[in-house]
N, C-alpha and C positions, 0 to 999 in steps of 0.2 A: 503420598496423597497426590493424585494426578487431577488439575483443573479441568474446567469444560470451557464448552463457547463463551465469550467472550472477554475471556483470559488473554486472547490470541492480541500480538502487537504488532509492527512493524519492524521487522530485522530479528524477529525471536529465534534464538537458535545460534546465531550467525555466527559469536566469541567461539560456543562451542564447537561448532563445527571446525574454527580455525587451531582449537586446543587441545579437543579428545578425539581420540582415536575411535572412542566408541562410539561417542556421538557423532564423529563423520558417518558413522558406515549406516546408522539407523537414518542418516537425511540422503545418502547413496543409494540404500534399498528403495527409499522411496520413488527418489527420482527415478530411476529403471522402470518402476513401475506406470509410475502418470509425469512422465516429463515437464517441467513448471514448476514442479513442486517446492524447489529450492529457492528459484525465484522469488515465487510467491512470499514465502515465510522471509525471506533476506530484505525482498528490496520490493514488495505488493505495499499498497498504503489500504488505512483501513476502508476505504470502500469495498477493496476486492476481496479482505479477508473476514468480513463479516458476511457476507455472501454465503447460504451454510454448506454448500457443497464445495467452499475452499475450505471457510476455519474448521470443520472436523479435520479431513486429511492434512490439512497443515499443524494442528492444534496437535492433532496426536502425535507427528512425527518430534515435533519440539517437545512434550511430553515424556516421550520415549526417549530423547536425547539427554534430555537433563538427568531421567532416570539411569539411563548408562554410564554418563560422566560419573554419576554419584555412587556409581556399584565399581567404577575405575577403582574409585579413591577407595574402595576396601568396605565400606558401608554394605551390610546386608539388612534385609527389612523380613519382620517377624510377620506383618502382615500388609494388607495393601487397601484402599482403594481410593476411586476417583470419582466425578462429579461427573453425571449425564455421560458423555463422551468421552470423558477421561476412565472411565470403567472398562472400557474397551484395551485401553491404555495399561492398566491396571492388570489386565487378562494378559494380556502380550507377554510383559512383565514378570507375569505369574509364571510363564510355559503354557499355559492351556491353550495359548492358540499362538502361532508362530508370529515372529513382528510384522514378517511380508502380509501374511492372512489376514493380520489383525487389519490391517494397511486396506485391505483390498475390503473388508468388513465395513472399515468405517468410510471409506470413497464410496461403498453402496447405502450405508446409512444416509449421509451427509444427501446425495440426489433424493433419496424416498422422502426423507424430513420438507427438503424444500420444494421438492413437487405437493406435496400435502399441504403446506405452509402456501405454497401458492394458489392452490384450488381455495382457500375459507382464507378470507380478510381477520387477522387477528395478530392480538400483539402482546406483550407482557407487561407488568408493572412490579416493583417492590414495595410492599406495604412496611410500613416501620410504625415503631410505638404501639403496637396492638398485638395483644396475645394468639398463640396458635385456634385457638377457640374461636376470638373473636374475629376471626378473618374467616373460618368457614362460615360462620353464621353470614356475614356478611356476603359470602357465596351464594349460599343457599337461596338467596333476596333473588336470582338470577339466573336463568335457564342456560344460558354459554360462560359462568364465569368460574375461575376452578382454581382453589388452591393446587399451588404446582411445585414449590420449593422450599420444602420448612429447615432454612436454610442454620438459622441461629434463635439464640431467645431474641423475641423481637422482630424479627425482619421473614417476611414470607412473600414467597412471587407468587402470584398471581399471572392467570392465562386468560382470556377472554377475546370476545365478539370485538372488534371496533368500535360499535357502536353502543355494545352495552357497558364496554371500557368507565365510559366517561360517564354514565349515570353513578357506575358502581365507586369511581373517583370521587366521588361528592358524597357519597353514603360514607367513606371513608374518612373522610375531613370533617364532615357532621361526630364519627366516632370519635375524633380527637386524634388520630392515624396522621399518616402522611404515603403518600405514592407519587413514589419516583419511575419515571417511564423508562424501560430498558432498552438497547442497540442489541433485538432480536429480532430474527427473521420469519417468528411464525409462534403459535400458540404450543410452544414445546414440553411434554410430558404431562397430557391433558386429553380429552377424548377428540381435538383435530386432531391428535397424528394416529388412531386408527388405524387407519388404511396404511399407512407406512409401518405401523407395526404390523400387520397380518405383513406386508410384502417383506419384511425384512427376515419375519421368523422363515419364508421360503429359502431366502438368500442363506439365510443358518444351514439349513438344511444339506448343501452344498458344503462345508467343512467339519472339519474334525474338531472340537474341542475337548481334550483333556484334562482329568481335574488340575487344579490350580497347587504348585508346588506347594505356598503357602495362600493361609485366609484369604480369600477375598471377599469384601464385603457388597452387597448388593446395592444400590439407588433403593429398589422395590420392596426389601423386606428390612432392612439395616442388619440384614444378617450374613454369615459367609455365605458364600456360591457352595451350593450341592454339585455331587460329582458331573451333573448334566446342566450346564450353562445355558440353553439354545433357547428355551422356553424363559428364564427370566431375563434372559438379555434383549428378547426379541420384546416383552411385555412394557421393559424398563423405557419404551420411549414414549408411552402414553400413561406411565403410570406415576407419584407422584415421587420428589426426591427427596427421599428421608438423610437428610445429611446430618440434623442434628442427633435423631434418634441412633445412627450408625457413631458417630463420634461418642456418645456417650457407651455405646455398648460396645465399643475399642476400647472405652476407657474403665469399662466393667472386664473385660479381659486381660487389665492390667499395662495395658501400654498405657504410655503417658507421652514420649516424644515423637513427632508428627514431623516428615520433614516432605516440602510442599517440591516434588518432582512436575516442574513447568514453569511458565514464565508469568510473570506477575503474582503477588500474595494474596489474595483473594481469599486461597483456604487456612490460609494461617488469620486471616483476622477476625474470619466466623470462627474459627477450632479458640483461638484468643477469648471468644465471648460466648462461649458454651461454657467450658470450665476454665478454672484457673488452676487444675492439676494437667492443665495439658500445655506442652510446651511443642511449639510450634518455630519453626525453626528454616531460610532457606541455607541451600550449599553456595548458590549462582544467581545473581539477580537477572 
């Protein structure tokens, strides 16, 4: 299971790079590619790696490190996937698209998200204590406000306006809710990013993807990737992230142990409170 933005830390990576041999070479390919890279992830503090054109290409490269340390150690995975950006990560992972590609995919994500993100003033929240239901209703009250992450029972992000943010803040706490405001860069997996997804499916267009050794499961449907990736991948950054619905339908296929490839636990403690037949687990803190 590969995290997304705002997974990302200071110095993530940095143990492995000085232990695995695998994860050197996946933080090496990168630097070749956009020079900083290593930097960034080792010794950037968070102002610059929340910035969304560093934490994708840094998030994925730590992602894909951790994922190779742990395929070192002998570990193979029945199936895959990851969160927003970490899907990408996920794909890499899988074979369907080289690590360098993956690499060069998510450096043209990470630009298109935050030039879109800068064009419309918008921001995230996570609603807690309130059902999947009663969070879209709550949407619906609202012409910019968009369930965006129906992450676990209980807890769903939200995307919205600035300014319709904080009306729909208060209809929330009226509900008996609570929202907590996220360290995001823009109204992500929601009808702002649009226009970054038409540009991105362009940029698709431009490589090879292969089916995926094994399952990979999608953000957009919580289902595996069909043999042609370009269209959900390209759809998945304005569409919403079914994470609980995919964890539960992992766990309708029989998997039960989950182990969180990247840096901080974030998916181990939604996977923790979806079920309790899933055991969630890291290699590397």
């Amino acid at each position: 299971m590969f995290p997304g933005q705002g997974s990302q830390r200071p110095g993530m990576g940095r143990a492995l790079y000085e232990t695995s041999a695998a994860a050197r070479a996946v933080f090496d390919m990168a630097e070749d590619i956009r020079p900083g890279t290593i930097a960034q992830c080792f010794d950037g503090g968070m102002d610059e790696l929340t910035l969304t054109d560093n934490a994708q290409p840094c998030l994925y490269c730590a992602d894909l490190a951790y994922a190779a340390a742990i395929g070192e150690s002998g570990t193979t995975p029945d199936a895959l996937a990851g969160f927003s950006l970490g899907e990408l990560a996920a794909l890499a992972f899988s074979g369907a698209v080289s690590y360098s590609d993956g690499f060069k995919l998510v450096c043209a994500r990470g630009e298109l998200m935050r030039a879109a993100a800068d064009s419309r003033a918008a921001a995230m929240v996570a609603i807690l204590r309130l059902g999947d239901g009663d969070v879209a209703k709550l949407c619906g009250e609202f012409d910019d406000v968009y369930a965006v992450n129906f992450n676990c029972p209980g807890q769903v992000v939200v995307a919205g306006g600035e300014a319709s943010l904080e009306a729909f803040k208060a209809r929330v706490k009226d509900s008996g809710g609570r929202a907590m405001p996220l360290a995001t860069g823009g109204g992500f997996h929601s009808p702002f990013m649009a226009g970054a997804s038409e540009a991105f499916k362009d940029v698709l267009r431009t490589y090879s993807i292969s089916e995926p050794s094994v399952p990979v499961y999608a953000n957009a449907t919580a289902l595996p990737y069909a043999a042609d990736a370009s269209d959900t991948l390209a759809r998945q950054i304005q569409s919403p992230v079914l994470w609980h619905r995919t964890v539960e339908n992992m766990l309708q296929a029989g998997i039960v142990t989950f182990i969180e490839a990247g840096p901080g636990k974030t998916l181990s403690g939604l996977i923790s409170r979806i079920s309790q037949r899933a055991r969630a687990i890291k290699y590397f803190d």
